[in-house]
PDBQT receptor file of N, H, CA, C and O in Angstrom, charges set to zero:
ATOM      1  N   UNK A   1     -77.185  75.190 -44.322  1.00  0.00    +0.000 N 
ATOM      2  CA  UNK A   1     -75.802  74.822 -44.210  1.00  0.00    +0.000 C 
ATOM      3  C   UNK A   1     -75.500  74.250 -42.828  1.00  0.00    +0.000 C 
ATOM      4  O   UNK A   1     -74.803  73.245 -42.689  1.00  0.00    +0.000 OA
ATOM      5  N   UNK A   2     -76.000  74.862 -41.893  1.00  0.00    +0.000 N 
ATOM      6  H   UNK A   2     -76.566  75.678 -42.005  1.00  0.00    +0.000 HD
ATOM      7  CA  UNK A   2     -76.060  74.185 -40.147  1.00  0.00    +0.000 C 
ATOM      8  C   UNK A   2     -76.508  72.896 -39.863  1.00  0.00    +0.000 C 
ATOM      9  O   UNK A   2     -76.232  72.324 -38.808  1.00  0.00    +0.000 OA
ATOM     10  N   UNK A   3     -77.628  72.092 -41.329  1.00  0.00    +0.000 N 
ATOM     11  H   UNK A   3     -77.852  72.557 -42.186  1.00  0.00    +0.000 HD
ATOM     12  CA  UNK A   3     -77.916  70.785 -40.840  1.00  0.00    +0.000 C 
ATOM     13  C   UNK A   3     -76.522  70.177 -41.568  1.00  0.00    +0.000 C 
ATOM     14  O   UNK A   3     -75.588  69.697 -40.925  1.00  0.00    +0.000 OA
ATOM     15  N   UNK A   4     -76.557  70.269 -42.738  1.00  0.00    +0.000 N 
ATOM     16  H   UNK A   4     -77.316  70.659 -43.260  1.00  0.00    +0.000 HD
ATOM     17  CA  UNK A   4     -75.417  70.011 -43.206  1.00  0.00    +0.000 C 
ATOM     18  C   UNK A   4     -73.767  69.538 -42.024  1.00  0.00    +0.000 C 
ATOM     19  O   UNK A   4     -73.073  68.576 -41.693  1.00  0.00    +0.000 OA
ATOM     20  N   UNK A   5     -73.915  71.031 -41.813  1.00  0.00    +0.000 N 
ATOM     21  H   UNK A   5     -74.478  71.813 -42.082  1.00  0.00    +0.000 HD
ATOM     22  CA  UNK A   5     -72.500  70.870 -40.948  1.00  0.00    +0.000 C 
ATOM     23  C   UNK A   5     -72.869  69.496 -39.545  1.00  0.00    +0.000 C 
ATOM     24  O   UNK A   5     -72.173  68.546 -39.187  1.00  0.00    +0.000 OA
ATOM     25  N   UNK A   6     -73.856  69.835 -39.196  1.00  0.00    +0.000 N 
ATOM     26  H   UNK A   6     -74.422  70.606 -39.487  1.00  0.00    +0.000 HD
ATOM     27  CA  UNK A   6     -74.296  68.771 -38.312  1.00  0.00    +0.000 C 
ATOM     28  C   UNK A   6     -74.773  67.485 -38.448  1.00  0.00    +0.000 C 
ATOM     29  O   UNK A   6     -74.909  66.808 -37.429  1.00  0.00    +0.000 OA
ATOM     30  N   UNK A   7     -75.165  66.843 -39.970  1.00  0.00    +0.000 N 
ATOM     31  H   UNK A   7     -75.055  67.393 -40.798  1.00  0.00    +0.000 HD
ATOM     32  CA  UNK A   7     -75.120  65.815 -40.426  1.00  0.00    +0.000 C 
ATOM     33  C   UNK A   7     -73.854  65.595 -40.463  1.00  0.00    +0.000 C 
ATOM     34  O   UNK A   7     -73.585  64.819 -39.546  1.00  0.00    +0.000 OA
ATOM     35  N   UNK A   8     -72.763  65.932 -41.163  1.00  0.00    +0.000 N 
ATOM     36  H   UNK A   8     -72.982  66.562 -41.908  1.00  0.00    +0.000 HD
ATOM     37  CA  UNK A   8     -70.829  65.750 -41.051  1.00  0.00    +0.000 C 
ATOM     38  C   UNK A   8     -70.514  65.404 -39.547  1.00  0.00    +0.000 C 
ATOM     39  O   UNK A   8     -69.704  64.536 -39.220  1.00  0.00    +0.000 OA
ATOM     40  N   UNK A   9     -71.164  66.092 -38.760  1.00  0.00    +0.000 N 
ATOM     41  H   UNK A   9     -71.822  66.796 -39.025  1.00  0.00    +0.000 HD
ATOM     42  CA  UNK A   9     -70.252  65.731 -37.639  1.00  0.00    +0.000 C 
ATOM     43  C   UNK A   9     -70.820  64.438 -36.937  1.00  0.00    +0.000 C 
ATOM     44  O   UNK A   9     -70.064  63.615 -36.420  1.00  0.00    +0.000 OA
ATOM     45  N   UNK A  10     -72.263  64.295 -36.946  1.00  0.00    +0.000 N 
ATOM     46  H   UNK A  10     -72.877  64.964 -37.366  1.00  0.00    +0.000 HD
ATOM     47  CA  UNK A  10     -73.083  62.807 -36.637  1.00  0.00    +0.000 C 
ATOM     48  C   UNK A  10     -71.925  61.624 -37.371  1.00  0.00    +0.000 C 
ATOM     49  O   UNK A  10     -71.283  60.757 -36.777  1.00  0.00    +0.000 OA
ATOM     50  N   UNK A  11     -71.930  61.836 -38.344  1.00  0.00    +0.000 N 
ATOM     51  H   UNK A  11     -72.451  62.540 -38.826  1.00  0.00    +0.000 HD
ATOM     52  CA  UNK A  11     -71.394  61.053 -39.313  1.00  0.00    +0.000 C 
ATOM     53  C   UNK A  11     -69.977  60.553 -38.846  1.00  0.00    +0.000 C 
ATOM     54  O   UNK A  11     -69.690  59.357 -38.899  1.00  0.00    +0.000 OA
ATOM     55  N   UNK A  12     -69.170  61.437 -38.422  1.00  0.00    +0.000 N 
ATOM     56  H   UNK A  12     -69.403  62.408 -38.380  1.00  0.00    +0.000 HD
ATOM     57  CA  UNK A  12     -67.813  61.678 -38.187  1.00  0.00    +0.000 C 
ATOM     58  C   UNK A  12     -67.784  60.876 -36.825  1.00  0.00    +0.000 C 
ATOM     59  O   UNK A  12     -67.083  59.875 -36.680  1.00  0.00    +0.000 OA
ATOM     60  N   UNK A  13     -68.601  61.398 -35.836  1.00  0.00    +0.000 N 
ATOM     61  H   UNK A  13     -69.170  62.211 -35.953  1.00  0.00    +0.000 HD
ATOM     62  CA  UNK A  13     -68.689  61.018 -34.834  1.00  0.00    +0.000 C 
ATOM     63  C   UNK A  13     -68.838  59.049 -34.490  1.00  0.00    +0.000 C 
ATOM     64  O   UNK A  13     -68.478  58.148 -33.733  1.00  0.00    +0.000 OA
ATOM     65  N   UNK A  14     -69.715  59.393 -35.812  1.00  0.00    +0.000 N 
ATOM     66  H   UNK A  14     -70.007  60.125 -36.427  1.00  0.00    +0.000 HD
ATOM     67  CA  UNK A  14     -70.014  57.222 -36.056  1.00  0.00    +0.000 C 
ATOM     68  C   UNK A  14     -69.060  56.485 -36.526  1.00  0.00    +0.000 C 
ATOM     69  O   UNK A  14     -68.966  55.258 -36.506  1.00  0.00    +0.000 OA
ATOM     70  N   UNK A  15     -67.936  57.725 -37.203  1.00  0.00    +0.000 N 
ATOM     71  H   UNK A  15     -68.012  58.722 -37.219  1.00  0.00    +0.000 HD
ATOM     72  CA  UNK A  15     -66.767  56.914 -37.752  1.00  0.00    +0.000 C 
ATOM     73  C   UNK A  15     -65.714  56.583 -37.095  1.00  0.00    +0.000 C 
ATOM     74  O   UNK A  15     -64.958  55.690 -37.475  1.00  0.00    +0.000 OA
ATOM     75  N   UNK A  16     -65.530  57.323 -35.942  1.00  0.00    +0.000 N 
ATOM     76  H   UNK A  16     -66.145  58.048 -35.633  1.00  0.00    +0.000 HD
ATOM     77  CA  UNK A  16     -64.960  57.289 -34.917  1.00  0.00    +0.000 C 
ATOM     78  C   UNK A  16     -64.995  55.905 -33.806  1.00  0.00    +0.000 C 
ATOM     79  O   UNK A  16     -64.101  55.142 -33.442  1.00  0.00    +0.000 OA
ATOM     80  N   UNK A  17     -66.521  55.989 -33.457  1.00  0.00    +0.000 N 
ATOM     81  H   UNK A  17     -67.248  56.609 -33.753  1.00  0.00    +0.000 HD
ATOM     82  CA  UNK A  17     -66.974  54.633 -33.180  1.00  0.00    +0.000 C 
ATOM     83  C   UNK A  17     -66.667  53.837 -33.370  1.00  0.00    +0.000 C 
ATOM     84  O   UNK A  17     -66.330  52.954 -32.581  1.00  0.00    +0.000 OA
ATOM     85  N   UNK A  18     -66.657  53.828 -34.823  1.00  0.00    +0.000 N 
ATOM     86  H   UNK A  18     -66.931  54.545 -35.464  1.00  0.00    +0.000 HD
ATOM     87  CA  UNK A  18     -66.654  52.620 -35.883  1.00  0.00    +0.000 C 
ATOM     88  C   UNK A  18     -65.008  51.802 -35.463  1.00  0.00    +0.000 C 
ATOM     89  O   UNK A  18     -64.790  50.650 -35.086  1.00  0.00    +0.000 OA
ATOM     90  N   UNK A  19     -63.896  53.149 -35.764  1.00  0.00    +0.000 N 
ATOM     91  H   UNK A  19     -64.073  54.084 -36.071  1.00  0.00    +0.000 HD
ATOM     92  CA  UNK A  19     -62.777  52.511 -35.395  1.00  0.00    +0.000 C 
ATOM     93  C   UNK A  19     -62.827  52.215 -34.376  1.00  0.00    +0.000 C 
ATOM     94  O   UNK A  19     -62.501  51.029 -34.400  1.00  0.00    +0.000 OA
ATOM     95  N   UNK A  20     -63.159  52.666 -32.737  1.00  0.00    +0.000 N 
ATOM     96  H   UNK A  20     -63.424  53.630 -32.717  1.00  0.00    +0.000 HD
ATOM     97  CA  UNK A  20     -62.899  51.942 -31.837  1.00  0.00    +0.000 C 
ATOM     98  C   UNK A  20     -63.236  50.933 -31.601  1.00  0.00    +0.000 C 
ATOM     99  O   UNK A  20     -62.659  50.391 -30.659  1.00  0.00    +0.000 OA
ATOM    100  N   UNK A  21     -64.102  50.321 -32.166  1.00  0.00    +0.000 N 
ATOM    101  H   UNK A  21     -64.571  50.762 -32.931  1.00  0.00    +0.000 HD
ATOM    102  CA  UNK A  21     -64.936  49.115 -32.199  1.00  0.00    +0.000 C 
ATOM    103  C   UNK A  21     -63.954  48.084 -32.573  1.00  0.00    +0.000 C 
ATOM    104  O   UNK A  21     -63.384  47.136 -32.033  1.00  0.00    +0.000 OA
ATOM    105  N   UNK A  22     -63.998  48.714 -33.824  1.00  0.00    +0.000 N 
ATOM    106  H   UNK A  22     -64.461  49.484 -34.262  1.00  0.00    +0.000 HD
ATOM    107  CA  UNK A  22     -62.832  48.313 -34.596  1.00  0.00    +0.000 C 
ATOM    108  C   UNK A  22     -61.253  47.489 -34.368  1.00  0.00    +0.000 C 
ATOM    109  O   UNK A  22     -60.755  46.430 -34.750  1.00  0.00    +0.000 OA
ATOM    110  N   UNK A  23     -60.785  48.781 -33.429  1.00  0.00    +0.000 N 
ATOM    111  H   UNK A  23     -61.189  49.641 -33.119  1.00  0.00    +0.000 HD
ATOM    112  CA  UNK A  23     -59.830  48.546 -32.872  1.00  0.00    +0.000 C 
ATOM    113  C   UNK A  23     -59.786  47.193 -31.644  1.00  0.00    +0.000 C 
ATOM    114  O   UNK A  23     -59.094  46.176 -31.596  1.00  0.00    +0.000 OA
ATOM    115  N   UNK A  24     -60.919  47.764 -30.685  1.00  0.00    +0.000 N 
ATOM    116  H   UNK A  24     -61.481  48.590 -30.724  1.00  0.00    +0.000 HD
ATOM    117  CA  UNK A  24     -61.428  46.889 -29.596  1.00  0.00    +0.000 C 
ATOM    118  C   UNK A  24     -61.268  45.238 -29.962  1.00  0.00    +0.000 C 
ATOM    119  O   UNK A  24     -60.576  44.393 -29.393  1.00  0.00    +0.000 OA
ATOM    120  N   UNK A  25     -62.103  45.115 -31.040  1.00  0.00    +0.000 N 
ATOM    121  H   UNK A  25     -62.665  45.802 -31.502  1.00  0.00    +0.000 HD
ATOM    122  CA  UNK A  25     -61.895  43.744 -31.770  1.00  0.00    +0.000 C 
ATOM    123  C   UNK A  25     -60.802  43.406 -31.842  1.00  0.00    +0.000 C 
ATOM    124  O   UNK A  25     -60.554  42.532 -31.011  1.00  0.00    +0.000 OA
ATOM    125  N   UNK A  26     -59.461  43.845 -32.839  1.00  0.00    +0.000 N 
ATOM    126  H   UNK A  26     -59.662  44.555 -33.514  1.00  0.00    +0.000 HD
ATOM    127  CA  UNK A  26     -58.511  42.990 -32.852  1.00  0.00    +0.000 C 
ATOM    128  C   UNK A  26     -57.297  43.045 -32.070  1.00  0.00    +0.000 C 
ATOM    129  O   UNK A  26     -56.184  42.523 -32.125  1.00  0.00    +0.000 OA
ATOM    130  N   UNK A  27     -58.062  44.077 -31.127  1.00  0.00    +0.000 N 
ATOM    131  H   UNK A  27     -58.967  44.502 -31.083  1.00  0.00    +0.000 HD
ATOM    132  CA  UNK A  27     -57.525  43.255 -29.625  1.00  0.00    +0.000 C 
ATOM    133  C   UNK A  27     -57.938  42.097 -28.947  1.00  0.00    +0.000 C 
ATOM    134  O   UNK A  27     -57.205  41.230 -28.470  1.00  0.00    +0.000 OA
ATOM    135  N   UNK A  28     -59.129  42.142 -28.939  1.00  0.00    +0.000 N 
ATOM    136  H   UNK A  28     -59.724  42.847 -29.327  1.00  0.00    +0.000 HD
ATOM    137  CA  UNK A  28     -59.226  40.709 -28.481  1.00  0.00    +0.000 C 
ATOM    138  C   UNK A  28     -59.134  39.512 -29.078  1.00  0.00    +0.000 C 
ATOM    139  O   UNK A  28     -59.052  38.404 -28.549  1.00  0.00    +0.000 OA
ATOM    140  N   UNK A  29     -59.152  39.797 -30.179  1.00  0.00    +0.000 N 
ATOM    141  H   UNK A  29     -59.218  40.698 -30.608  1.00  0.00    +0.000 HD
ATOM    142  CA  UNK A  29     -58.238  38.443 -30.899  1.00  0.00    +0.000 C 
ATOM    143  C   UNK A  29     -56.705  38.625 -31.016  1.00  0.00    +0.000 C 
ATOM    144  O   UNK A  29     -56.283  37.603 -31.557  1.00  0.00    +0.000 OA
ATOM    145  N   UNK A  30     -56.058  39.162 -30.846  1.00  0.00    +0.000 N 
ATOM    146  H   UNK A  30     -56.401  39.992 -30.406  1.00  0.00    +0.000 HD
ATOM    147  CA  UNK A  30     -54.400  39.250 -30.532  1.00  0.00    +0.000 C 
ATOM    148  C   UNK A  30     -54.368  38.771 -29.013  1.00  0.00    +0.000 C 
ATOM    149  O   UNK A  30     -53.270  38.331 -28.673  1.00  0.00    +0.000 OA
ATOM    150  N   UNK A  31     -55.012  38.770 -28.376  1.00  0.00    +0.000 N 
ATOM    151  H   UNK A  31     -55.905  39.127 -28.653  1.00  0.00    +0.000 HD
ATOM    152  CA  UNK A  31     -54.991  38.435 -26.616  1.00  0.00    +0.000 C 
ATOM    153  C   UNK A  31     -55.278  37.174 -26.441  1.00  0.00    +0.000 C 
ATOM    154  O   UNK A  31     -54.442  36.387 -25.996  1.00  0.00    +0.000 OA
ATOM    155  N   UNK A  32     -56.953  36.691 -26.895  1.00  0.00    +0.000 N 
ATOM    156  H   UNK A  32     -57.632  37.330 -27.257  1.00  0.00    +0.000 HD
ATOM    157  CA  UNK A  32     -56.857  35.457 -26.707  1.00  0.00    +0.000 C 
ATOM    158  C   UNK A  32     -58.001  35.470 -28.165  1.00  0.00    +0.000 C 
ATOM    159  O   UNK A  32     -59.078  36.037 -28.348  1.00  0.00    +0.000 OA
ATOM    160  N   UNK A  33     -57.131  34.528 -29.053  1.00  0.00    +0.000 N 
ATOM    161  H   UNK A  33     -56.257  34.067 -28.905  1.00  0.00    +0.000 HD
ATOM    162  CA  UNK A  33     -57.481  34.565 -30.557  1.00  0.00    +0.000 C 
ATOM    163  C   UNK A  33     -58.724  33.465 -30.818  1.00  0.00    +0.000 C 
ATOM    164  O   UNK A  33     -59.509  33.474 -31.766  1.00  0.00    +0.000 OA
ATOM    165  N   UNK A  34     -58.658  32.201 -29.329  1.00  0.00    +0.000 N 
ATOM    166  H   UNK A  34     -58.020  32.193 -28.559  1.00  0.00    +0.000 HD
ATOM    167  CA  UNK A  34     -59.617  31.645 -29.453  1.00  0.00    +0.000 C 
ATOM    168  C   UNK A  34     -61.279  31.968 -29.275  1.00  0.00    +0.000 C 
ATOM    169  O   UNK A  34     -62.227  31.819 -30.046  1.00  0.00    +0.000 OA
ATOM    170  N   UNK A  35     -61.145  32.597 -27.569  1.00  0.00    +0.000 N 
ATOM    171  H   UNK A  35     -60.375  32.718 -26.943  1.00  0.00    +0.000 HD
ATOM    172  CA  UNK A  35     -61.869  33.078 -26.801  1.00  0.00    +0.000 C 
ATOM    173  C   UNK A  35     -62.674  34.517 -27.154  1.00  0.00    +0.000 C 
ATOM    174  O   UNK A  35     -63.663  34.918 -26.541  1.00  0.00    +0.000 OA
ATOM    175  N   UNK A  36     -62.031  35.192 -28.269  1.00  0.00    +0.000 N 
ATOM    176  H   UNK A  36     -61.227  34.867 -28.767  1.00  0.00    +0.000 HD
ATOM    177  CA  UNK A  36     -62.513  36.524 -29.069  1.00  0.00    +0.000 C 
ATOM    178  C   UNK A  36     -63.284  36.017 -30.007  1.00  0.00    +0.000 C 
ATOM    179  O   UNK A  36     -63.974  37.019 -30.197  1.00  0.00    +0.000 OA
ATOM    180  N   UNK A  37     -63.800  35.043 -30.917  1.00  0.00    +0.000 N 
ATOM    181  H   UNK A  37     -63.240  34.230 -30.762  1.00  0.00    +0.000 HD
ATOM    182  CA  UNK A  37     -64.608  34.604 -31.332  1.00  0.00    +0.000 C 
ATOM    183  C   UNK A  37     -66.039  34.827 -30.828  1.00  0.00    +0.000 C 
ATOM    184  O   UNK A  37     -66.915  35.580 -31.254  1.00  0.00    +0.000 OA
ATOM    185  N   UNK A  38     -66.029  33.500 -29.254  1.00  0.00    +0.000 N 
ATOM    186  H   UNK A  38     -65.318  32.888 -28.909  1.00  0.00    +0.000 HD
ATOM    187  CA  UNK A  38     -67.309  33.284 -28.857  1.00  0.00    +0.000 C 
ATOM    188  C   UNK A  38     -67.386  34.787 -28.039  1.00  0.00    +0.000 C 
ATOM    189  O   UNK A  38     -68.567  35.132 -28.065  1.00  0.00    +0.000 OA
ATOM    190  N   UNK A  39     -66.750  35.567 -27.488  1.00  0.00    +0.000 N 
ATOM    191  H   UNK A  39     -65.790  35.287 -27.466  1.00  0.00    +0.000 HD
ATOM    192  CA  UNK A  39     -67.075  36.887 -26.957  1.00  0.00    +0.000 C 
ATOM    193  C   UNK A  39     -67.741  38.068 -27.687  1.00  0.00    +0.000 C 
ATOM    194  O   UNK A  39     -68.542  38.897 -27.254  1.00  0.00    +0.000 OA
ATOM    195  N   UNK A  40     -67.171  37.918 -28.976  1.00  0.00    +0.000 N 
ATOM    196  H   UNK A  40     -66.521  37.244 -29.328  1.00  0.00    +0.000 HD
ATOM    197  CA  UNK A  40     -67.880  38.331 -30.064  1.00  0.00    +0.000 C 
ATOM    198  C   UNK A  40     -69.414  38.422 -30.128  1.00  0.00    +0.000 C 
ATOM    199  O   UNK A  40     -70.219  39.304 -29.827  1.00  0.00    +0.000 OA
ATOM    200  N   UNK A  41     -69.551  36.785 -30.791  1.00  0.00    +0.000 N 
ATOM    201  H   UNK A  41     -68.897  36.069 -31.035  1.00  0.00    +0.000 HD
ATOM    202  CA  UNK A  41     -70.937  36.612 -30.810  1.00  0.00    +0.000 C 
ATOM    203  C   UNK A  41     -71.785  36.895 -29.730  1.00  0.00    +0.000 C 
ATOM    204  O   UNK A  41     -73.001  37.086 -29.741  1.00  0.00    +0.000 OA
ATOM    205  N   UNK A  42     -71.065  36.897 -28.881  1.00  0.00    +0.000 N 
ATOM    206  H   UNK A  42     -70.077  36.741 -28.872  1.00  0.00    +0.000 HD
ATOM    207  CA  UNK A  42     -72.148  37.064 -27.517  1.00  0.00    +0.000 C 
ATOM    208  C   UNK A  42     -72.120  38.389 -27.158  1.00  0.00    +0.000 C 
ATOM    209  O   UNK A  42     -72.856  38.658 -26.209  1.00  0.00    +0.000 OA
ATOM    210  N   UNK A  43     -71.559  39.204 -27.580  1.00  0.00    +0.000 N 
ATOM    211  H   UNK A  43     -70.961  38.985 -28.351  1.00  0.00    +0.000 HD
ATOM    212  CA  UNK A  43     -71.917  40.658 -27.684  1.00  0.00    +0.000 C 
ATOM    213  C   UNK A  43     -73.259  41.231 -28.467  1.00  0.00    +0.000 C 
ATOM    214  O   UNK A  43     -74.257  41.888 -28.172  1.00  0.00    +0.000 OA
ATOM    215  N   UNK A  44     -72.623  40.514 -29.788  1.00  0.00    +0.000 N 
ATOM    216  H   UNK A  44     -71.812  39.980 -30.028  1.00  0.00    +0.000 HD
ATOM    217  CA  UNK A  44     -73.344  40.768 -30.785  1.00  0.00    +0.000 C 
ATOM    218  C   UNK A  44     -74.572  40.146 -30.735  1.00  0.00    +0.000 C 
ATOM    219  O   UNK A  44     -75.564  40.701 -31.208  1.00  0.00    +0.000 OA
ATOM    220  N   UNK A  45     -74.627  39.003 -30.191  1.00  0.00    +0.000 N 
ATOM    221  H   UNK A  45     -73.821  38.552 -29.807  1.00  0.00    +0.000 HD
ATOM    222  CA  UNK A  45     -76.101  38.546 -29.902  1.00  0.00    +0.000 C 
ATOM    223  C   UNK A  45     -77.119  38.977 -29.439  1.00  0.00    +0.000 C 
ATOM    224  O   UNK A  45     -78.295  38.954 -29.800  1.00  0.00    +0.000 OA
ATOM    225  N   UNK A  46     -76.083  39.769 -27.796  1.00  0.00    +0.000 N 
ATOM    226  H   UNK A  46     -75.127  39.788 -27.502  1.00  0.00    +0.000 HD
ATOM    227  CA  UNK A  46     -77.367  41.026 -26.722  1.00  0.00    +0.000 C 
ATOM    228  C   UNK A  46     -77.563  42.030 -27.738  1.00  0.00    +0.000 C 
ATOM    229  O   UNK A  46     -78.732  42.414 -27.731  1.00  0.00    +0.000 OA
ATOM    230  N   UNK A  47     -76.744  42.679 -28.739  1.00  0.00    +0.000 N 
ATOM    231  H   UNK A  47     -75.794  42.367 -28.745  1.00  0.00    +0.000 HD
ATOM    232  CA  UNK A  47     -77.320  43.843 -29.228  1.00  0.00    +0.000 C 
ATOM    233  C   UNK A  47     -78.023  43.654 -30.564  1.00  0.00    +0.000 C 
ATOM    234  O   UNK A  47     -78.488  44.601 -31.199  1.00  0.00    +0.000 OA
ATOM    235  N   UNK A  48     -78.079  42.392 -30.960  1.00  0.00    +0.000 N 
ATOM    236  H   UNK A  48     -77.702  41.622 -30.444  1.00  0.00    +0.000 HD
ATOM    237  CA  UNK A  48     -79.517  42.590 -32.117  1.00  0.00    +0.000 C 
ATOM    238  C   UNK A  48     -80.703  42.550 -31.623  1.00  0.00    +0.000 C 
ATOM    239  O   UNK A  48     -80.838  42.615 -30.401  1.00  0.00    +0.000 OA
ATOM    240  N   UNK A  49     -81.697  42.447 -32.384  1.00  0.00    +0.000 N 
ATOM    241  H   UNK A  49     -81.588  42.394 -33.377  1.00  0.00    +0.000 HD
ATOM    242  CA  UNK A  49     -82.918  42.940 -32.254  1.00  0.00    +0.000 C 
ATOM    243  C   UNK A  49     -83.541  41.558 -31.189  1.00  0.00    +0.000 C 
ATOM    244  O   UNK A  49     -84.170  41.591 -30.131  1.00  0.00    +0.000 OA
ATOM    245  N   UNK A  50     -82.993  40.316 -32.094  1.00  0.00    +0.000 N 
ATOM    246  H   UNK A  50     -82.482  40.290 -32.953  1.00  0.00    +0.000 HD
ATOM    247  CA  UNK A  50     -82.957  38.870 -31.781  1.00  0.00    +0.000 C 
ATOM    248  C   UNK A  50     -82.674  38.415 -30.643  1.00  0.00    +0.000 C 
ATOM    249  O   UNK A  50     -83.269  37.735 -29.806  1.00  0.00    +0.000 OA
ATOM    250  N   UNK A  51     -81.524  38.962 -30.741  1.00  0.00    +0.000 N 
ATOM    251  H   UNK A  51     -81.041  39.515 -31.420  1.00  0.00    +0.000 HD
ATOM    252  CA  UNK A  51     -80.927  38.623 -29.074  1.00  0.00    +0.000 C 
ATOM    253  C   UNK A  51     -81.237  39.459 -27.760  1.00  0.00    +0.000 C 
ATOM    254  O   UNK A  51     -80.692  39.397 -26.658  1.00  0.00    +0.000 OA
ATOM    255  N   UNK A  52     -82.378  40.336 -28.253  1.00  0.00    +0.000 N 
ATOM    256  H   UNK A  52     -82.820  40.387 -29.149  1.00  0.00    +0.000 HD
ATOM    257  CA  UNK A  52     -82.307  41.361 -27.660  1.00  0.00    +0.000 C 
ATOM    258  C   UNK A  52     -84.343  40.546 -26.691  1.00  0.00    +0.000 C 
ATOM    259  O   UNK A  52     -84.585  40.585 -25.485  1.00  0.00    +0.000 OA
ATOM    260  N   UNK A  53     -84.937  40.188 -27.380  1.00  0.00    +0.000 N 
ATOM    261  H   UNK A  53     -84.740  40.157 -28.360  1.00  0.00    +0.000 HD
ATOM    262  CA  UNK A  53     -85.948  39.511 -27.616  1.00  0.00    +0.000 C 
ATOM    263  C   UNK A  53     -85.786  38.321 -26.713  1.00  0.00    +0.000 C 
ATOM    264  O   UNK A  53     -86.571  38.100 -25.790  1.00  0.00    +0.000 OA
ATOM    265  N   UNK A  54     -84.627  37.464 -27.029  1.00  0.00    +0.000 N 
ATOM    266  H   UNK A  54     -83.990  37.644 -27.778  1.00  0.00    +0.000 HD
ATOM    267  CA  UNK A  54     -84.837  36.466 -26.288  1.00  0.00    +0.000 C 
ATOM    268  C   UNK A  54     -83.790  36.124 -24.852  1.00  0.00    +0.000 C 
ATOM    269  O   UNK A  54     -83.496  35.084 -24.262  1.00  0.00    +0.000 OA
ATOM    270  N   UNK A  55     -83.407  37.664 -24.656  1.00  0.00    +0.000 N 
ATOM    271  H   UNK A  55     -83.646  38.509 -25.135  1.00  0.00    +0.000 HD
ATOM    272  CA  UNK A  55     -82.886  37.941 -23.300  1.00  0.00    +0.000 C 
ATOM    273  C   UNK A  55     -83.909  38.044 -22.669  1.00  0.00    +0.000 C 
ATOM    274  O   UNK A  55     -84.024  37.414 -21.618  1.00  0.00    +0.000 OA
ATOM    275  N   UNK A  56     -84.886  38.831 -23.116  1.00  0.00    +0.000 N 
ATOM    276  H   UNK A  56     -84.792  39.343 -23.970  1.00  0.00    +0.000 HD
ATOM    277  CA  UNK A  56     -86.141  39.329 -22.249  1.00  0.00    +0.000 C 
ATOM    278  C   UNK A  56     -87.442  38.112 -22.025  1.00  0.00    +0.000 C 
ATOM    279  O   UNK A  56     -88.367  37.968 -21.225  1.00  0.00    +0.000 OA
ATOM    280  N   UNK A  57     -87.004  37.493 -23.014  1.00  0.00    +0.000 N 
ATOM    281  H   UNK A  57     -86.253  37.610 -23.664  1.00  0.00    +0.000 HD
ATOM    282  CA  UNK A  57     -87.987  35.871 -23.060  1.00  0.00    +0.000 C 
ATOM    283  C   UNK A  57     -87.462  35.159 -21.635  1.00  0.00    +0.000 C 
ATOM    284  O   UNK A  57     -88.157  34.449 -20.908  1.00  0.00    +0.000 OA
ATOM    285  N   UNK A  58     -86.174  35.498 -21.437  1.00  0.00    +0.000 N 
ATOM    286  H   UNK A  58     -85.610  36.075 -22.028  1.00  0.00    +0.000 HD
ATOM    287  CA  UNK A  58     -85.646  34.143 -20.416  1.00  0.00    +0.000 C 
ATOM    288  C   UNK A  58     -86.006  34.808 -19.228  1.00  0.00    +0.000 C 
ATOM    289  O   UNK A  58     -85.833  34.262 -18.138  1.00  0.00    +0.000 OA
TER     290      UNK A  58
């Protein structure tokens, strides 16, 4: 029952995340709706596997 309860809270904990992330985002498109686009991707670029690869290439 203790992994249990501690799988719920991992879980909970990611959902949490999830909204701030969440949130984070459409703030920056309410601020500057253009410029939250390419900031985006370029977040998202350093943290895939991909982008993660050819940071370390350059």
């Amino acid at each position: 029952m203790d992994t249990l309860r501690d799988n719920i809270e991992r879980l909970s904990a990611i959902c949490r995340a999830a909204g701030a992330v969440i949130a984070a985002l459409l703030a920056m498109h309410y601020i500057d709706p253009i410029g939250a686009r390419a900031t985006f991707d370029e977040i998202l670029h350093r943290r895939t596997h991909r982008g993660r690869e050819a940071a370390a290439a350059a």
